[in-house]
N, C-alpha and C positions, 0 to 999 in steps of 0.2 A: 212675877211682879204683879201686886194688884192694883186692880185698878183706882186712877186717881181720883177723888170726890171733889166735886166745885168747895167746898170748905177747905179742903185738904190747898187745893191750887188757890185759891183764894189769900194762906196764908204764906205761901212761898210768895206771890205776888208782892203779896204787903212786904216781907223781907227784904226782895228785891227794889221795892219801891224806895230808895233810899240810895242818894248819889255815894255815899262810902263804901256801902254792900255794893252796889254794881261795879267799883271802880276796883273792890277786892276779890272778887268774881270774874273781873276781864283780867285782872291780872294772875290768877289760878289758872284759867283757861289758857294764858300764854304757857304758862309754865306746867304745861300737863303732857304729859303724864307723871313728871318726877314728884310735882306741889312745891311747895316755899316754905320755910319755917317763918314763925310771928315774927320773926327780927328779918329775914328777909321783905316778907308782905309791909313791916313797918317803914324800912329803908326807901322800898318802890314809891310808899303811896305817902308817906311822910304823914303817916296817923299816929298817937299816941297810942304808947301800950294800952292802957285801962281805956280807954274809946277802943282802938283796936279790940280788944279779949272781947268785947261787948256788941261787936259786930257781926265778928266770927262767929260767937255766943248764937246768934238771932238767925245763923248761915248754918250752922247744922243744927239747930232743932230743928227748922222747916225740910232737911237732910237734903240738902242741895252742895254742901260740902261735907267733907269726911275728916276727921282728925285719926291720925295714927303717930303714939307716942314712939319714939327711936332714942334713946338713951334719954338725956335730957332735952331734947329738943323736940317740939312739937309740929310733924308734918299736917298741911294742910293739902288736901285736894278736890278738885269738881268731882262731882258724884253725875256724872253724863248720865246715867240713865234715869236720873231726878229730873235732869234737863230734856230729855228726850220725854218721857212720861208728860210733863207740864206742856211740852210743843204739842204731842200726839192728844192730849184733852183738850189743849186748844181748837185743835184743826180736824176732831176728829169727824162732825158734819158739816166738813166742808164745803160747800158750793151743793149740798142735799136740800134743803129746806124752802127758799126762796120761788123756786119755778110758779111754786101751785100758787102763791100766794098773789105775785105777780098776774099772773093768770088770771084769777080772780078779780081784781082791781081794774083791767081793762074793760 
């Protein structure tokens, strides 16, 4: 997996930023490992198809979810390691930085 760029998490952020995107997000992550098809995700979150397709749409370019076609039906799923990647960029100098600077300042 390579590693994640502050522009890269920057634009999952912005995706995420968005009370529909997070509310189709928590409810992926319920339903994970199987995923939802659009007519389920639509049923849970009582979004509009064409708002919905255009959410999803903004959730996997930033690849934080996954589509996999199954006959006609379009399964959605959490791509965890997009998630796991975006946690470990966030935290990755965690609790490093601060001491010297502290230090300094006294």
């Amino acid at each position: 997996m390579s590693k994640l760029t502050d522009q890269n998490a920057a634009k999952t952020f912005a995706a995420l930023g968005n009370s529909t995107r997070l509310m189709v997000l928590r409810q992926l992550v319920q339903a994970a490992p199987e995923g939802l098809t659009v007519g389920d995700i639509q049923r849970l979150t009582d979004v509009p198809a064409s708002t919905l397709a255009h959410h999803l749409a903004s959730l996997v370019s930033v690849g934080i979810v996954d589509q996999e076609k199954q006959g006609r039906e379009m399964i959605n799923r959490v791509n965890f390691a997009t998630i796991e990647q975006l946690s470990g960029h966030l935290l990755e100098n965690c609790c490093a930085g601060l001491a010297s600077t502290r230090e300094d300042a006294a």
